[in-house]
N, C-alpha and C positions, 0 to 999 in steps of 0.2 A: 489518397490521404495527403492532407495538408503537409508540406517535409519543414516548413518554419516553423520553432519552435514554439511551444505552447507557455502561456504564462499565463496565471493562478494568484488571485489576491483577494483576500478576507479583508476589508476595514471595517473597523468600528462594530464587529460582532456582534451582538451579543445574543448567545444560544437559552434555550430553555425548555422545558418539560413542563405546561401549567404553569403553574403560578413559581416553579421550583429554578432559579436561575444558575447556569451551567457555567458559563462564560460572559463575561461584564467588559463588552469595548475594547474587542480583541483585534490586532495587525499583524498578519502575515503573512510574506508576497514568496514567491517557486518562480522566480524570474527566467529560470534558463534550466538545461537538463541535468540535474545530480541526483542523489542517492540521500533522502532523509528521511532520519529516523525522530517520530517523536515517543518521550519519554515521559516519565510520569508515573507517581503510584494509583494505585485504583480512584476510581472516583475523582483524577483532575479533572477532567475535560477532553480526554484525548483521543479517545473513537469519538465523542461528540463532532468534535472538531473535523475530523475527516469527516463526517457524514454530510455537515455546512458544505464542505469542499467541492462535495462532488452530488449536493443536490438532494440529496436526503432529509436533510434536514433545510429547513428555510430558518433565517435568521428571524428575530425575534425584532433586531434593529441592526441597520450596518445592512453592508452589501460583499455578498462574493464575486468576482468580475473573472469570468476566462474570455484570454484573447482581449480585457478591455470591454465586455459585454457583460451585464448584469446577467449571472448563469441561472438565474430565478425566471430570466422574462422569456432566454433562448426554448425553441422546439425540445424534446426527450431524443430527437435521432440526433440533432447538431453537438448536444451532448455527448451522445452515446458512442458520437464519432472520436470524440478529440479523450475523455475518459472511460478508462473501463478501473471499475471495481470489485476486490476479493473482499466480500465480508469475513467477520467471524464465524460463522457458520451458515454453512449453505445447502438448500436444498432440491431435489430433482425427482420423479418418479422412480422408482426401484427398478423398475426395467429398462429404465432407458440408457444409451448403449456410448463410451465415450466418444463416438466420431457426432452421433448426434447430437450432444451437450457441445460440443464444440461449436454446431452448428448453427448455436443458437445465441453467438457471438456475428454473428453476419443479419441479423435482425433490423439493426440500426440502418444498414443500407437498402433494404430491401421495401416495396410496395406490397401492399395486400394481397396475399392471395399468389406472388411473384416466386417463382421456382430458385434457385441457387444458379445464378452464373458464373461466370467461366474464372471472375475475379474472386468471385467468394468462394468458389472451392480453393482455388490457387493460397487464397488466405487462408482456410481451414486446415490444408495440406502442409503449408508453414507452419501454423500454430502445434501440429501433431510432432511435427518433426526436429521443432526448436526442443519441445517440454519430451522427446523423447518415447513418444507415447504410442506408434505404431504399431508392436504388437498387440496394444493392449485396444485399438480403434473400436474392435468388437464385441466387446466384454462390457457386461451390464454393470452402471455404476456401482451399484452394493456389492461387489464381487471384487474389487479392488481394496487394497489397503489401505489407510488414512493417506501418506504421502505421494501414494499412489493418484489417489480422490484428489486430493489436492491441488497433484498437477494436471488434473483434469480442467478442474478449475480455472486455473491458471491459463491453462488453453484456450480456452472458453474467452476469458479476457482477452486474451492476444488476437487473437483470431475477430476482434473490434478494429486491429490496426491502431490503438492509441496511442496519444503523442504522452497522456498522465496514466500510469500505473497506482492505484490507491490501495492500501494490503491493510485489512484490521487483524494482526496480531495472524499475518500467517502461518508463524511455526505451532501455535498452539495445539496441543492432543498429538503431536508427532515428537517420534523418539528423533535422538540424536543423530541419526545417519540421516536420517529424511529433515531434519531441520535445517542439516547446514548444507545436503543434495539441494534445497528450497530456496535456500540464500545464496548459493555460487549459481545457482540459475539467475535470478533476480540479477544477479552484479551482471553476469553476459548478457543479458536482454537491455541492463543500462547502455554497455557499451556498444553492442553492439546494435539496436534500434536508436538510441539517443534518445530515451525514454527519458521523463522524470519519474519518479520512482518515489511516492508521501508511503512510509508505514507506520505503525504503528506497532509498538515492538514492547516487550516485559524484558525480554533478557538483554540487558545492559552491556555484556559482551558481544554478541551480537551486532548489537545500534552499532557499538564502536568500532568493531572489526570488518562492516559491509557498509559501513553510511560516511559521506563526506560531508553530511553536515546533522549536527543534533539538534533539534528542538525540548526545550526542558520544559514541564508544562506541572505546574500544582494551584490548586485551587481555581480552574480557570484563570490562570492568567499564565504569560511566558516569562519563566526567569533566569532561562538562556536559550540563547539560540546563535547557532557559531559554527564553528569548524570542530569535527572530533576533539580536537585537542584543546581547544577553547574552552566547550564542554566538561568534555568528560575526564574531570577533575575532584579531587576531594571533597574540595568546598562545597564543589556545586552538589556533587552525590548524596552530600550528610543535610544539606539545605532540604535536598529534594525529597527524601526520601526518612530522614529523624536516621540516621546511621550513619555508624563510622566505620569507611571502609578504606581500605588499601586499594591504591591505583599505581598500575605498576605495567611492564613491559614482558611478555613471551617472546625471545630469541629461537628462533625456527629453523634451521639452516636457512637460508638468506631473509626471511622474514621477520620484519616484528609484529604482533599482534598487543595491543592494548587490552587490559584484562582489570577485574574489578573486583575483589575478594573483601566484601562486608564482613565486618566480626563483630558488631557490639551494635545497638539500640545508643542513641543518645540524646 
């Protein structure tokens, strides 16, 4: 794997479904490795947008560039090397077993028909051991919990070697022990791969307590994009969002945590 870092740049967007336009001549560049979260209420743009990112989607007009290359004209393996993506829901045959869904993360470097070498197991065996998933190698995906499932998934990704991590809305359908088990993984695979890290997030405390930087996104278009604290503000929350909410501070023993408590429609 490539160890210089990967950069990611959308200009002049613009996304669509049919005739139905999503995003209108949109700029966003993921220069170097952090932790961002885009925001937004339903129906901005904001899984669209990651899907442009990472190849899903083809743009309508405007170009996405990884590495400085049009990611439209690049090979699906030259991709599949430098991004791995978590959708919003994902799916795999019912019997099949998490070391093998793992397995299927080493795809990108392999030829037709070519067995698993010595590097893709050694990557498989990382991916199991990072997401903590060892005892569970054997055990058929439907037999697992959602958070469980999840970091199956998650494996599966890792186990590409990427340099961009893409998440649509990972914590979704997971209770609260496995949402934020799911985001203090996410922060250590930042720091320690030097991953870039695009998600896409609903929970607002969340974005702001695991992301160093926010993207704010309504109606297709961005009407912030900054540092946590840049963002995740008043103003911008009741802009974004038609509410009026309190933004305020959790003291932790040595921690602060940024926290965002709506009360009113406005």
């Amino acid at each position: 794997m490539n160890t210089a870092a990967a950069t990611l740049k959308a200009q002049n967007i613009t996304l669509q479904y049919g005739a139905h336009k999503i995003i209108d001549d949109l700029n966003i560049s993921f220069p170097k490795p952090e932790i961002v979260s885009i925001i937004g209420p339903n129906g901005s743009g904001k899984s669209t947008l990651l899907k442009a990112l990472c190849r899903l989607l083809t743009p309508y007009a405007g170009t996405v560039y990884l590495n400085g290359s049009d990611i439209n004209a690049m090979n699906t393996e030259s991709v599949a090397q430098i991004i791995s993506v978590l959708p919003q829901s994902s799916h795999a045959p019912s019997d099949i077993t998490v070391e093998e869904l793992i397995r299927y993360g080493r795809l990108p470097y392999q030829k037709f028909f070519d067995s698993l070498k010595k590097e893709d197991l050694a990557a498989v065996e990382e991916a199991i051991k990072i997401t903590e998933l060892d005892k569970f190698r054997s055990r058929s995906i439907n037999t697992l919990s959602g958070g469980e499932r999840q970091r199956a998934w998650l494996a599966m990704a890792l186990a590409q070697q990427p340099q961009l991590l893409l998440l649509d809305e990972p914590t979704t359908y997971l209770d609260v022990h496995h949402q934020l088990e799911l985001m203090e993984l996410v922060v250590r695979l930042h720091y320690e791969k030097q991953l870039t890290v695009i998600m896409v997030l609903h929970d607002l405390n969340h974005a702001a307590r695991y992301s160093q930087r926010l993207v704010a996104v309504k109606n297709g278009q961005i009407v912030a994009d900054g540092q946590v604290s840049e963002v995740f503000t008043e103003p911008v929350i009741e802009h974004l969002y038609d509410v009026k909410a309190l933004i305020t501070t959790l003291q932790k023993d040595e921690n602060c945590y940024p926290v965002c408590f709506p009360y009113t429609v406005s």
